[in-house]
C-alpha atoms as one frame of an Amber mdcrd trajectory, in Angstrom:
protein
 -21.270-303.314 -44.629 -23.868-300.951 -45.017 -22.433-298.294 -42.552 -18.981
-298.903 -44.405 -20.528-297.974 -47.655 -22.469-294.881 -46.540 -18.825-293.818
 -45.475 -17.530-294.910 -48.397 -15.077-296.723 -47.512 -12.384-296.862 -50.507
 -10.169-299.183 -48.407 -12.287-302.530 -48.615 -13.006-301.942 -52.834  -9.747
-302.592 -53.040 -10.557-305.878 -51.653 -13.352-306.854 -53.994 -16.292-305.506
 -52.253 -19.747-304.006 -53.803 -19.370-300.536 -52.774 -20.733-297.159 -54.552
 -17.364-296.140 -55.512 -15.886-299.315 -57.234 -16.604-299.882 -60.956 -19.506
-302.778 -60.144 -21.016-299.779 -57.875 -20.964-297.122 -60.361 -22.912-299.089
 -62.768 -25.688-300.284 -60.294 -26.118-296.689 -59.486 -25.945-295.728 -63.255
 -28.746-298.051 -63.791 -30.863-297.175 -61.474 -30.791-292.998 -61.889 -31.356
-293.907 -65.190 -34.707-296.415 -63.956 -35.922-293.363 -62.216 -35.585-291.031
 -65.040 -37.794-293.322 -66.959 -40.014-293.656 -64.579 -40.213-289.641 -63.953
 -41.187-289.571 -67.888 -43.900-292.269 -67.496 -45.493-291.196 -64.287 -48.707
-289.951 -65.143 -49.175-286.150 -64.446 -52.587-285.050 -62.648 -53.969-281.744
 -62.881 -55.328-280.452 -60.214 -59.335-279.354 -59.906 -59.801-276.290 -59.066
 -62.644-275.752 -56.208 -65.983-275.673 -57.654 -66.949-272.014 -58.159 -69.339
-270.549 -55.522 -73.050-270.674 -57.143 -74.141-267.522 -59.613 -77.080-265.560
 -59.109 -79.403-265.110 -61.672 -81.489-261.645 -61.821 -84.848-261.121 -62.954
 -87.409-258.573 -62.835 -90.124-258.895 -60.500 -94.011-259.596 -62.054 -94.826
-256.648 -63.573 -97.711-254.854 -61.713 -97.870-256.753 -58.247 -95.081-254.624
 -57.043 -96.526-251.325 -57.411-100.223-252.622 -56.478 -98.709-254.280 -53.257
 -97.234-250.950 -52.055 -99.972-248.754 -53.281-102.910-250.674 -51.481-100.755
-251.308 -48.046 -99.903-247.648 -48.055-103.606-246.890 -48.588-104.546-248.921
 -45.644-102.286-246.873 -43.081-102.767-243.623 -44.825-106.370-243.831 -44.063
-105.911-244.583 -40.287-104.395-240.903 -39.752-106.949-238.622 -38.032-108.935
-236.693 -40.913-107.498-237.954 -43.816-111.133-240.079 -44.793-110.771-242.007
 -47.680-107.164-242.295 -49.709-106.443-243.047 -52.685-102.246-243.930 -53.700
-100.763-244.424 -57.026 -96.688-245.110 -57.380 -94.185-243.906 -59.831 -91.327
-246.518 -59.950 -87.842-246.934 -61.618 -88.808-250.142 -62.616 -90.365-253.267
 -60.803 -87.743-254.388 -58.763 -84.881-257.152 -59.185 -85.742-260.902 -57.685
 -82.101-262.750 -57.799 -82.357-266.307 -57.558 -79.347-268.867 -56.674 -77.943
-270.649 -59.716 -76.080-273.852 -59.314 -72.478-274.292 -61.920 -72.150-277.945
 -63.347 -69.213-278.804 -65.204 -69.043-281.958 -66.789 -65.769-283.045 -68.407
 -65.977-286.181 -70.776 -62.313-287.345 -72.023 -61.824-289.905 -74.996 -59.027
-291.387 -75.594 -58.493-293.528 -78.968 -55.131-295.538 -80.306 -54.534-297.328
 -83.696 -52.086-298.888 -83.231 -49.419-296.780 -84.441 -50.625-292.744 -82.701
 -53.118-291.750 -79.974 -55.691-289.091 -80.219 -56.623-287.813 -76.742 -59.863
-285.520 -76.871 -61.069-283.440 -74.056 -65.023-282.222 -74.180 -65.869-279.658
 -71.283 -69.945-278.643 -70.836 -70.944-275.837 -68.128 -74.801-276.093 -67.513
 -76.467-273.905 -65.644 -79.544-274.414 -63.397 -81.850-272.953 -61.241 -81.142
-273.806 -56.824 -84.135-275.332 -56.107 -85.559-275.469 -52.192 -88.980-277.879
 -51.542 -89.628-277.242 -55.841 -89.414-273.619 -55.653 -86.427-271.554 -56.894
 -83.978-270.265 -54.231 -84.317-266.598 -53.929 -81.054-265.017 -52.989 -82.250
-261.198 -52.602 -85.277-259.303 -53.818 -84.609-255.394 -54.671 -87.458-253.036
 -53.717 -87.409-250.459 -57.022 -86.634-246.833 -56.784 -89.507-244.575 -56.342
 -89.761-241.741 -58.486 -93.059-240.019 -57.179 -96.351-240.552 -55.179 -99.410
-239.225 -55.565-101.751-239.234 -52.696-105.473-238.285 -53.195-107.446-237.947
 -49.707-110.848-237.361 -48.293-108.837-234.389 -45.591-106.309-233.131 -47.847
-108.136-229.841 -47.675-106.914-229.398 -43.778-102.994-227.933 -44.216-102.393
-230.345 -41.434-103.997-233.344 -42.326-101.887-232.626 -45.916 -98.803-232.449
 -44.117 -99.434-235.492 -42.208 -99.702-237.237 -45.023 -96.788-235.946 -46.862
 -94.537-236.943 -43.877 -96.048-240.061 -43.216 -95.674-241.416 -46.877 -92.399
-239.873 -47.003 -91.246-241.661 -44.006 -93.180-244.952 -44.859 -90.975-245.110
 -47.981 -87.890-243.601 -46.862 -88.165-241.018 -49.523 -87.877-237.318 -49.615
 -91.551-235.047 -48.494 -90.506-233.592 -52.711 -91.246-236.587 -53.884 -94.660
-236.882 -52.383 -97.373-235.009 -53.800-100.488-234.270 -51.597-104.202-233.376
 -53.225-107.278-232.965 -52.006-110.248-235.456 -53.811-112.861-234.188 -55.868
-115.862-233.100 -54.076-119.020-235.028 -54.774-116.834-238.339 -56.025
């Protein structure tokens, strides 16, 4: 029966049977388009999340101070191992302190209230984004740390007065600082001080 009514057979609805093309047939099929079509309208429609976004980065500037003391004193320390330079004194010009960028991490919460009378339905989305520090063992996850720009050094030694020693030091700060030798300035120290 079944293969006779998938070839629709119009021979045997003349003889009384349920097929798709008799009258009985047309209404069963009727009724159940129009079942799906309901259905289709009642079906509840999902959106779909989008993938959590990839965590921020938050900027901020490095202490203030411990930058340019941290460079000056450990280029100090190497400055006065360099044959006749004596004792050498350093002081930095920066852009700024430097940029510490931490990882942030995105939470969006989505609350949705839904309230009937009776009669209508109110449907009320509320969507928070809060924003928090990434946090490794209770310290803040830092993502990249930006050494400032250096405008200008000043180097006061003990053997500046030797042309060679001076140029020694010139390139070696230079070079210790990937900076240019015109940005390095070079002077001998007071005598008696």
């Amino acid at each position: 029966m079944l293969d006779e009514w998938i070839r629709g057979n119009k021979d045997k609805d003349k003889e009384g049977n349920n097929s798709l093309y008799s009258s009985r047939g047309k209404k069963y099929a009727l009724v159940i388009v129009i079942c799906l079509g309901l259905l289709a309208l009642i079906w509840p429609v999902t959106k779909t999340e989008s993938p959590p976004p990839p965590p921020k980065v938050k900027s901020q500037p490095a202490e203030t101070g411990k930058v340019t003391q941290g460079m000056a004193s450990e280029l100090e320390s190497i400055l006065s191992q360099i044959d006749g330079a004596g004792k050498v004194e350093v002081s930095l010009t920066l852009t700024s302190e430097g940029v510490k960028t931490y990882a942030t991490n995105v939470r969006t919460e989505r609350r949705i209230n839904q309230e009937s009378d009776g009669r209508t339905s109110k449907k009320t989305t509320e969507e928070n984004q809060v924003l928090d520090l990434a946090a490794a063992a209770g310290n803040p996850l830092l993502v990249e740390e930006k050494i400032p720009d250096i405008l200008g050094v000043l180097v006061v030694a003990d053997g500046a007065r030797n042309p060679e020693v001076k140029e020694n030091l010139t390139e070696a700060t230079a070079t210790l600082l990937n900076i240019s030798a015109h940005k390095v300035r070079v002077l001998p120290r007071k005598e008696g001080s």
